[in-house]
N, C-alpha and C positions, 0 to 999 in steps of 0.2 A: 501654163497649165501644168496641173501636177499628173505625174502617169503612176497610175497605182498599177500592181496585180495581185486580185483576190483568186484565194482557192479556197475552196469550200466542196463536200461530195452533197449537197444538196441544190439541183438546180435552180428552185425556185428562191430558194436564199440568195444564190450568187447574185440574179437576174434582178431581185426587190435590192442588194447592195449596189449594184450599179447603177439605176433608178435613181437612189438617193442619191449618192455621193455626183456622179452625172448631173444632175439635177441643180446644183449652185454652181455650176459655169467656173469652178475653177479645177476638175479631175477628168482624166482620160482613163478609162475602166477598162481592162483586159481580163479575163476571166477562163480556171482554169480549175475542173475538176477532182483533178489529183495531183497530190504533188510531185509523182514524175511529169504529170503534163507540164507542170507550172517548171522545172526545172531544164525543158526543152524551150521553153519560153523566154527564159531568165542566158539560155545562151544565144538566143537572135536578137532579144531586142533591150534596151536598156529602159530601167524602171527607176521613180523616185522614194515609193516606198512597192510594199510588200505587206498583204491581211492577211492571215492562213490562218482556218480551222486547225483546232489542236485535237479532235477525234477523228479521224478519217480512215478509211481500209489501203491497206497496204502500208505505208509510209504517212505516219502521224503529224503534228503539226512541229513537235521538239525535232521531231526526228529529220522532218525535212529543211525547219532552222539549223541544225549540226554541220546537213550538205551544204547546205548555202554557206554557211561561213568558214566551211574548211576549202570551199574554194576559192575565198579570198574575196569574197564578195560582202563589202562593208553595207549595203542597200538597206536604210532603217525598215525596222521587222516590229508587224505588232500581231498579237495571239488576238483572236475573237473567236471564244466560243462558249458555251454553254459550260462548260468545266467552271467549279466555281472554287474549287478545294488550294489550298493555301500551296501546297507544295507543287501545284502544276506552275503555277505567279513563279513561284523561286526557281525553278526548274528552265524555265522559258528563262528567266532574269539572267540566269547563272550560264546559260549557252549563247548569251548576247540579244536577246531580243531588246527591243528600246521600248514595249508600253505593254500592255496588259489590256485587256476590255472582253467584262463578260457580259454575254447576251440575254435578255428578258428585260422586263420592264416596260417601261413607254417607247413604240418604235421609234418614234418621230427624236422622242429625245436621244434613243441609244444610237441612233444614226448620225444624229447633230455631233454629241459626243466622239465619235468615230470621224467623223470628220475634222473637226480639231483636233483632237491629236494623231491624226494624218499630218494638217498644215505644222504644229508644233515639230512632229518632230523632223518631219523634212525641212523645215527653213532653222533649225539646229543644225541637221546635216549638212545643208548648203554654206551655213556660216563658218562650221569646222572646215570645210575642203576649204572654202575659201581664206580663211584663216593661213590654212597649212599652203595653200599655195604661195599667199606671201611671203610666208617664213623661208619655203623653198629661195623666192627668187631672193630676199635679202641675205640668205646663207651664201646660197652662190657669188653675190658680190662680195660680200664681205671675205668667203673665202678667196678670192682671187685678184681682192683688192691689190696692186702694183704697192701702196703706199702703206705706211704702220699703222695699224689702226690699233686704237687702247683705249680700254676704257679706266678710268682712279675712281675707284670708292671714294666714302665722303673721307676717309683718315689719307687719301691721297695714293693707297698703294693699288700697283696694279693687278687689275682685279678680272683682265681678258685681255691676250693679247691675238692678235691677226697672225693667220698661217706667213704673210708675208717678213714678220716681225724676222721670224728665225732663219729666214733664207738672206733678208738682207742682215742681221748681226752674228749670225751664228749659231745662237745661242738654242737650245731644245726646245721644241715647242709647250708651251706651259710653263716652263721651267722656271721662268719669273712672276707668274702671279704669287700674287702675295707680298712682291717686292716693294722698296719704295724706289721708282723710277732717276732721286735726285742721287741715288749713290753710285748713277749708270752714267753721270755727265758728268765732264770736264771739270775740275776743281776751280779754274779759271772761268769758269762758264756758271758754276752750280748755283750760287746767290740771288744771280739776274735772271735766273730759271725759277728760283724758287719766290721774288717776287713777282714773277710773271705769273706761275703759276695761282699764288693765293688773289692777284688778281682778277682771275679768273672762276674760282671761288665764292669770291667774294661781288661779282655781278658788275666788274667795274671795267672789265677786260673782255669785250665778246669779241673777238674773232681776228686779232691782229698778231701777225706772225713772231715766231721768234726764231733768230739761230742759233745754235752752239752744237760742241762736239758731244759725241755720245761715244761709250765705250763698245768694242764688239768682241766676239768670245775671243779673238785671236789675241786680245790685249790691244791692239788698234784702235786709236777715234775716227770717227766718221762725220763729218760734217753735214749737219739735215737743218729742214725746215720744219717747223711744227705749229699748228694754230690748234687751239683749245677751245671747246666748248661746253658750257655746264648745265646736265641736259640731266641735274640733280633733281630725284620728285615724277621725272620722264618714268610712266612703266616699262619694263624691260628693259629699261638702263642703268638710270640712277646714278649717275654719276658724271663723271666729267670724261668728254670723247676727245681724244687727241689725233691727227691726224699728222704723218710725220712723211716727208719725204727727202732723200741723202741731195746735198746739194756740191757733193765734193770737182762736182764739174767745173762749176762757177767759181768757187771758192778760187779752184788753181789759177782760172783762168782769170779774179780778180788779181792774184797775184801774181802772174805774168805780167798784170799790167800795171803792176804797182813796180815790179824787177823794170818794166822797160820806162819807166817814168824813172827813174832812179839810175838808170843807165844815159837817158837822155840828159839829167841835170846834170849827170859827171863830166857829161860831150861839152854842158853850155861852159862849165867850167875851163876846160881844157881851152876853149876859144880866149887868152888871154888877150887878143887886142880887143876884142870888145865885150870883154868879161861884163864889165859894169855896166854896160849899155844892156846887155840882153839880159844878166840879172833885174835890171831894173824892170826894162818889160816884160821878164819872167814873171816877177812881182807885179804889176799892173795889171798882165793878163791874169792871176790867179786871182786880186783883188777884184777885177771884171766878172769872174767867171761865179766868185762868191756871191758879188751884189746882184750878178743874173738869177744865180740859184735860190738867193732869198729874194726876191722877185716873183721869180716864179712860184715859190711858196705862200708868198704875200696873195702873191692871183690867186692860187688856189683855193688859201683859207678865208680870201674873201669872196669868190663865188660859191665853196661851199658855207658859209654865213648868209650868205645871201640868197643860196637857194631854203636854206633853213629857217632864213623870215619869212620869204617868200608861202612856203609850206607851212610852218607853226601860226603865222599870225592871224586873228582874229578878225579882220578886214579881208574885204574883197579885195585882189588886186587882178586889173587885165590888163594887157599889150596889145595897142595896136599897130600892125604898119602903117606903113606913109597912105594908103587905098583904105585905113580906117578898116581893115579886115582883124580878124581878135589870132592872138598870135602868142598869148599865154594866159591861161585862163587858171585860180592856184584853188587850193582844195577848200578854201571857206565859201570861196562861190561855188563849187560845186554843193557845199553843202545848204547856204541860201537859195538855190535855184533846182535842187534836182538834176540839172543837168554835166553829164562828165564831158571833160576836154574832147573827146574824142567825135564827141556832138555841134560842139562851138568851133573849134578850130578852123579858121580859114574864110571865116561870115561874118557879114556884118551882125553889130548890135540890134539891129531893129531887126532880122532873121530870127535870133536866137529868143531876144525879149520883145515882141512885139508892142506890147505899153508901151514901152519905153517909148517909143516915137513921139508918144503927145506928152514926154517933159520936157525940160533944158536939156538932157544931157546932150542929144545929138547937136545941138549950137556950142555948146560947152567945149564936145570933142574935137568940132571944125577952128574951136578959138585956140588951143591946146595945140595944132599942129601948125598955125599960121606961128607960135612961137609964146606964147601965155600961159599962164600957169592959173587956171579957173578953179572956183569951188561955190557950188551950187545952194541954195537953204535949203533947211528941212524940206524933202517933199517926199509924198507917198507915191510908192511905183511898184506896180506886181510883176514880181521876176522869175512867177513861172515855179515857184517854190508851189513843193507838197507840203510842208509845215502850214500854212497858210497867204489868203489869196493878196494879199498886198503886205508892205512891211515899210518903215519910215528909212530912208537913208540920205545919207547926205556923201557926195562926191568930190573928189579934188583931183583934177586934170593936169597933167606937165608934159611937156614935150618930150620924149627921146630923143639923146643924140650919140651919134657914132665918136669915137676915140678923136675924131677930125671936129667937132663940133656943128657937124651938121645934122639937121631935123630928121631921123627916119620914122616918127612914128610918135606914137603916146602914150605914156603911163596912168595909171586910171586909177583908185583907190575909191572903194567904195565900201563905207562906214553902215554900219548896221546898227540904228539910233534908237530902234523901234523902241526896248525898254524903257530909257529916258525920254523920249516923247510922250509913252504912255504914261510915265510916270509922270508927266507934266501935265497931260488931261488929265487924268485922276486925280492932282493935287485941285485943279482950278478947281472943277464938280466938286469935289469933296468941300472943301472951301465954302462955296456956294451953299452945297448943302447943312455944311457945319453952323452957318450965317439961320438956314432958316432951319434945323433943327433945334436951337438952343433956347426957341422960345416955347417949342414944345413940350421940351424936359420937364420943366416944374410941372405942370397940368399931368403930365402923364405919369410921371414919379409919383403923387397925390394920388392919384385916379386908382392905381394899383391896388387890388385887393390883398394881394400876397405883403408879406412882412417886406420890406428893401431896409438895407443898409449900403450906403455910400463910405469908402473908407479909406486914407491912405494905405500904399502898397509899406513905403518904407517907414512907416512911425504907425500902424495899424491905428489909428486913433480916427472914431466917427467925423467922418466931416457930415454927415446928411443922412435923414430915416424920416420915413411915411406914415401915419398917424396909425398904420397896419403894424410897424413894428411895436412902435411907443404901447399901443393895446396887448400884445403877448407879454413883453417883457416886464412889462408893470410899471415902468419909468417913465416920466416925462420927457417931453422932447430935450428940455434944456441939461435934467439931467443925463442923458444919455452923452449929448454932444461932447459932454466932461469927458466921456469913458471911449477905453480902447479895447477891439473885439475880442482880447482876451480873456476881460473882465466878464461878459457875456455866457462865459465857455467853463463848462463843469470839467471838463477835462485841459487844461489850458497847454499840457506839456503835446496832446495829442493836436490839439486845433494849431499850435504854432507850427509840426511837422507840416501839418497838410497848408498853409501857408506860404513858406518857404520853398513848396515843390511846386506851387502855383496850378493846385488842382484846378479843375475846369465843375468839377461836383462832387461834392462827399452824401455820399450813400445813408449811411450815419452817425450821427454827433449827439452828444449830450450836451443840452443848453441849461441854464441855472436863470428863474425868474429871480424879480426883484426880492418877493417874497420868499425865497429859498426854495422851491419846486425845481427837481431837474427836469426836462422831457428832453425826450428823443428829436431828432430835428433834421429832415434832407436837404441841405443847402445845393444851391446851384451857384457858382462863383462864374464873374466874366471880370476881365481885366481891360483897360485902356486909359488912354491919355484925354484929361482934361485940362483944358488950356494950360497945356508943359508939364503937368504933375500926372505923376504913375499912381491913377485909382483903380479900385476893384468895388463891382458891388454885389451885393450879398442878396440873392433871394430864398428865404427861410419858411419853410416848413413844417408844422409841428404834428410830428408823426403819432402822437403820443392815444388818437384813437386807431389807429391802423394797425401799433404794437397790441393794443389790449385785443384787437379781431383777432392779430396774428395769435397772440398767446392762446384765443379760446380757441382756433383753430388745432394750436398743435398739441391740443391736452386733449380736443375730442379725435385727432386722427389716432393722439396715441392709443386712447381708449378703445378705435376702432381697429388696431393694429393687433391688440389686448385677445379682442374677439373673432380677428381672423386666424389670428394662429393657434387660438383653440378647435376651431372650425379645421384647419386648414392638419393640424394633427388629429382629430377624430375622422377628417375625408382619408385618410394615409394609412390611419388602422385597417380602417373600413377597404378600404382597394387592398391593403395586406392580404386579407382575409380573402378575399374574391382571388387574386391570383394566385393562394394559396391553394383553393377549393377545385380553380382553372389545374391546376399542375396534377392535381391527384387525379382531377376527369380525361387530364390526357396520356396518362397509364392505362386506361382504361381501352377495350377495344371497342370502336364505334364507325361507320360509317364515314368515304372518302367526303362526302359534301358536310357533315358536321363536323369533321376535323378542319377545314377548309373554314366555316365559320368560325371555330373552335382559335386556328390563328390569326384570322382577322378581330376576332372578341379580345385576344392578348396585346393585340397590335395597339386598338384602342384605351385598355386600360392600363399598357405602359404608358402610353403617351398623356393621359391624366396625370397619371403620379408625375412625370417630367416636367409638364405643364406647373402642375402644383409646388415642386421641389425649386423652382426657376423664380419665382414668384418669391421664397421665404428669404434673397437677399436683398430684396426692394422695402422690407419692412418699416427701414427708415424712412422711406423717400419723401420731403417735404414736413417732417418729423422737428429733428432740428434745425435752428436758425441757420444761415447763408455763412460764410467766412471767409477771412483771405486766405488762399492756398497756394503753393508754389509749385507752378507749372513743373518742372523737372523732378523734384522732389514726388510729389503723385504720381505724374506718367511711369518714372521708374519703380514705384512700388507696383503696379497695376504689371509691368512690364517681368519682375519679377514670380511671378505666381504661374510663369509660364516654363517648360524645359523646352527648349528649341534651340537650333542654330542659327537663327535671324539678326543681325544686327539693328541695335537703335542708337541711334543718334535723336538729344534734345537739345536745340539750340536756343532755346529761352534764356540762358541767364539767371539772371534774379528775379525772374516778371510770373508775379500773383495776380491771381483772379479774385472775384467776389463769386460765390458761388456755390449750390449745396453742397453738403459734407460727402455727398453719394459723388463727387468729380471722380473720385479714385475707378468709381465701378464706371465708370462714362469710357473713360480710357482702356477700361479692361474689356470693357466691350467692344472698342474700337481694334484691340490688337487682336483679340478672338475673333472678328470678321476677318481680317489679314489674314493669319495663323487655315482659318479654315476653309474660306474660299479664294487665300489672293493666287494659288496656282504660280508657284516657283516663285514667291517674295525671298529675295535674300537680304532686305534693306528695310528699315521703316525708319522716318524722318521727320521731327514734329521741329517747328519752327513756328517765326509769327512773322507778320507786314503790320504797315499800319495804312489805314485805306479812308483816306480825310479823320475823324476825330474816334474812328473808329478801329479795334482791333482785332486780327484776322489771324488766327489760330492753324496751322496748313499740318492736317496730318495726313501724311502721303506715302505710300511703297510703291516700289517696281513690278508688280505680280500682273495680271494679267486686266485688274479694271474693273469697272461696271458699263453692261451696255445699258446707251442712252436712253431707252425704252425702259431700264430697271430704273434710274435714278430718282425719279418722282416717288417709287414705290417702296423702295428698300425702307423706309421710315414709317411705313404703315404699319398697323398690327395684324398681326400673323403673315407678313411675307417673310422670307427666309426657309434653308433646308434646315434647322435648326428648333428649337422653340417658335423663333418667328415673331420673337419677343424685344432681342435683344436692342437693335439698332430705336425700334417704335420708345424704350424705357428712356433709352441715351435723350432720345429729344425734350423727353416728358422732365428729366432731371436739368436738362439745363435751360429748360423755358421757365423754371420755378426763378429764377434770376435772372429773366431777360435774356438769355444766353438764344442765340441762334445754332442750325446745324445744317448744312447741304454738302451735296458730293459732288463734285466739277471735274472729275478726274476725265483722262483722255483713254477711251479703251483701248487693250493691249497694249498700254502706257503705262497702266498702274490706280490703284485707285488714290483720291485725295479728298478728305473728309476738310471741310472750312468750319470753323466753332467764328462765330461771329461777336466778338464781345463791344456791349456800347460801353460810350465816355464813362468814366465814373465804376467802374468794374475792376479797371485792372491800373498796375502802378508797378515802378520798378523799385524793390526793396535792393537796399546798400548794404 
């Protein structure tokens, strides 16, 4: 719960805020008449925010914000009152208030309003204390860290060194940022620092220690430990973090024991009766003591190998002991089964996979421990996986044994087949079906009313066409089979591009009859294999009555375009003149209830003219033809026409649309809803998916959203605080090309606008 306290000198106000705010189950309301009471209030009990009237008798609402924050009291502060005058806003701003809200209007909504930014700015505040609490606790370690702590900019120099740095070397605190660390170490030492260090840099080195001597102010080395980390990109860091601690303890004490090893060989020496005897198994024990030590490393590098296949590989692998209980269970069966170790461990197989029981493997596992080495066929067995309820696998069983060669248990491997199994039904089926479709083909390739053409992929030359094609292009069948789909093509350098990119549909082409006629033509292309050979066939189109619609269409819109903006500049005179006649009658003295009409009659016939002014950048719409345009290159003109502080980011690429010439204003529409409703956007993000053969346009900010109840509606005409134009025009322009538009964003998340583009729209230009 949030704890407000309102002061206000009118009770029945205070009494209707507490009502509301009360009212949505998330505020606790204290209420106080004046702001000495509220300042007797403010020292018994603690508050999350603070509402105060800014006219009150005695102690004002600035005035009573002054006390509060000279006494140290951060508690976010918002002004509400009737004051509407520009310098009270700056006034309140400039003495530390956190929001502003003047009273009138719609109750229901100026209470709503007041209620958000209550929650805003309290869960602001909670996030700064919280904030700042962290940084307290990470100061304090870092100050009292025992070890050196440093951070190296990306050029390697030290760029923050730890309070402890200067207590263990001497040296003034700060005194060496800026430095390069390598001219502080051993001469003897500096090289194998410096390629330790770059690899660490370099991402090749994470986390293994280094020694050498470091210098300290006295002129002294110190002998330390230090391992590096590069936490380069990290905010607040940026850099590589060294951790160093003085190791001069060990150091001496390795050389004590190197002085009394060296003193012992002197003794074996001195022993001349059995110099050569004990040298010898001086030497034997050190030879022992090496092929122990590499032994031992040998073990290591081969249990850590082998805990690393264990964990990298692609197969299940389990352990069981000698009681068949599961006794290592590695992380690709936790990811085939859903279930982690911590579930399996210590239970039988048929506990954890209950299936399981009614395959081989439980006879499998009993063959495997009598001393066999088993592997099962293909079979399907559901293992409890959330991916789905069965999966193909195939198993291979061996016994464990101890260093002595005795049986304690079983190794299990269990292969994950599913893809290649499936790939094996799907070849038979297909097969099958490939058997009884192929007698189909002819009849139906015939049957087809649309134009087809059958064509090699790599020699584009006609293998096959439909008596539908032979009738457009004016050729005979046998002539045609002569020719290759270039030949076809009025544009041959354009139809080869789209060819080679192995479009799925071109939009449109210009095609050449026999006779010499170009027309227009929307091909649909689909690509696959007939028996071994890479074909494509071609279904064709001849637009060439739809262009002559289109053209009559956009000679009479333009004509009708002609006549509204005659219309639409004689309406503009015309309301001139009216709020001209308006301005002079309100000099005039007249009566509180016809001045009152008198601004609501103004209210109305600005909002005509703004209506009508809105309306004369749409004049093209559907005017001219569709085109290709390039995503980034648009967005950032559109993105340009604005002054703000907002960041964009386009991450398109080279990826064009088909689409009206108006895409520019689609976008500019879309950043003007941002810009004027997203409530603290400091980002906007246009990017794309591809979502099966289709692409998905994702333009998104961080500001405050659309609630789900608006989403349906934002795209109607006249909703919006605006014209109530804007988002309704954006749809109307990119349905002129198929284009889709919805908003899916997550409220208080930000909003996110989806442009929907089908096949055949969009392409990546090189």
């Amino acid at each position: 719960m949030i704890n407000v306290l309102v002061i206000d000198d009118e009770p029945d106000l205070l009494e209707i805020t507490r009502l509301f705010l009360e009212q949505t189950g998330e505020f606790t309301v204290r209420l106080a008449h004046s702001a000495n009471e509220a300042l007797g209030l403010l020292q018994a009990h603690a508050f999350d925010a603070i509402v105060s009237d800014y006219a009150m008798p005695g102690m004002d609402g600035i005035t009573f914000l002054q006390t509060v924050r000279k006494k140290g009291n951060t508690v976010p502060f918002i002004i509400f009152t009737g004051k509407g005058r520009e310098e009270v806003v700056i006034e309140a701003i400039n003495h530390g208030a956190d929001s502003y809200l003047q009273k009138g209007g719609s109750t229901r909504a100026q209470f709503a309003e007041l209620a958000e930014k209550i929650r805003q700015i309290v869960r602001r505040s909670r996030a700064e204390h919280a904030h700042q609490e962290s940084e307290k606790r990470y100061r304090a370690i870092f100050q009292n860290a025992s070890d050196i702590i440093r951070i190296l900019d990306s050029f390697g120099r030290i760029a923050f060194d730890s309070p402890s740095s200067s207590k263990i070397l001497g040296y003034p605190l700060g005194s060496l940022n800026g430095k390069d660390p390598l001219n502080y170490i051993h001469p003897d030492d500096r090289e194998r620092i410096r390629s330790d260090l770059n690899a660490v840099y370099k991402g090749t080195n994470t986390g293994a220690p280094s020694e050498f001597r470091i210098l300290k102010a006295d002129g002294t080395y110190l002998w330390v430990e230090s391992v590096a980390n590069n936490l380069t990109g990290v905010e607040g860091v940026n850099g590589v973090v060294t951790t160093t601690r003085p190791i001069t303890e060990r150091k001496e004490a390795e050389e004590r024991l190197k002085k009394k090893h060296d003193e012992l060989s002197a003794a074996f020496e001195e022993l001349t009766a059995t110099e050569e005897e004990l040298r010898q198994n001086y030497n034997e024990l050190a030879i022992s003591e090496q092929r122990r030590a590499e032994t031992e490393r040998m073990v290591r590098d081969s249990e850590e190998f082998l805990k690393r296949v264990i964990t990298d590989v692609r197969e299940g692998i389990i352990a069981f002991d000698s009681d068949l209980k599961i006794t290592l269970w590695n992380p690709f069966m936790v990811e085939i089964t859903g279930s982690a170790p911590v579930d399996v461990l210590g239970k039988k197989l048929g506990e954890c996979i209950p299936l399981s029981k009614d395959t081989e493997i439980p006879h499998m596992l009993e063959r495997a421990l009598s001393g066999e080495t088993v592997e099962t066929a293909d079979i399907p067995v559901n293992l409890g996986t959330k991916k789905k309820s069965s999966i193909w696998v195939r198993c291979i069983a061996s016994p464990l044994t101890n260093h002595e060669g005795n049986i304690i248990g079983v190794i299990t491997v269990f292969q994950d087949i599913s893809g290649r199994k499936n790939a094996e039904l799907e070849l038979i089926a297909t097969t099958r079906e490939l058997h009884e479709s192929e007698e189909k083909y002819r009849s139906v390739f015939e049957a087809k009313n649309d134009p087809l053409i059958l064509a090699d992929v790599e020699t584009r030359a006609i293998l096959d066409l439909n008596q539908a094609a032979s009738d457009l292009y004016g050729y005979s069948r046998e002539e045609m089979l002569q020719m290759a789909l270039l030949d076809l093509s009025a544009e041959p350098e354009k139809t080869k591009e789209v060819l080679d990119q192995k479009a799925a549909r071109v939009a449109l082409r210009y095609h050449r009859k026999k006779d010499g006629m170009v027309f227009p033509a929307d091909i649909a292309l689909a690509y696959f294999n007939l028996k071994g050979r890479s074909v494509l066939i071609l279904s064709i189109r001849d637009l060439t009555g739809v262009q002559q619609i289109g053209d009559a269409l956009r000679i009479a819109n333009v004509k009708l375009n002609l006549l509204i903006g005659v219309t639409r500049h004689d309406v503009l005179n015309s309301l001139a003149v009216i709020l001209g006649y308006h301005e002079i009658i309100k000099d005039r003295e007249v009566d509180a209830a016809t001045r009152d009409l008198m601004e609501k009659q103004e209210k109305a016939l600005v909002a005509i003219r703004n209506q009508i002014e809105f309306t004369r950048a749409y004049d093209d719409l559907g005017i001219k033809s569709p085109l290709w345009q390039h995503i980034g290159t648009t967005s950032s003109r559109a993105y340009a026409q604005f002054i703000n502080t907002i960041s964009f980011v386009c991450e398109t690429g080279d990826l064009e649309i088909y689409a009206d010439p108006m895409l520019e204003k689609v976008f500019y529409n879309l950043f003007d809803n941002a810009f004027r409703y997203g409530e603290g956007v400091t980002k906007i993000r246009l990017y794309g998916a591809m979502e099966g053969t289709e692409l998905l346009l994702y333009f998104e900010d961080n500001g405050i959203g659309i609630m789900d109840k608006d989403k349906s509606r934002i795209f109607s005409r006249g909703i919006g605080k605006n014209t109530g134009l804007g988002l309704f025009l954006t749809r109307e322009i990119l349905a002129i090309t198929r284009l889709g538009i919805t908003e899916n964003g997550e409220y208080r998340k930000g909003a996110r606008f989806v442009i929907r583009v089908p096949r055949g729209a969009y392409r990546l230009m090189k």
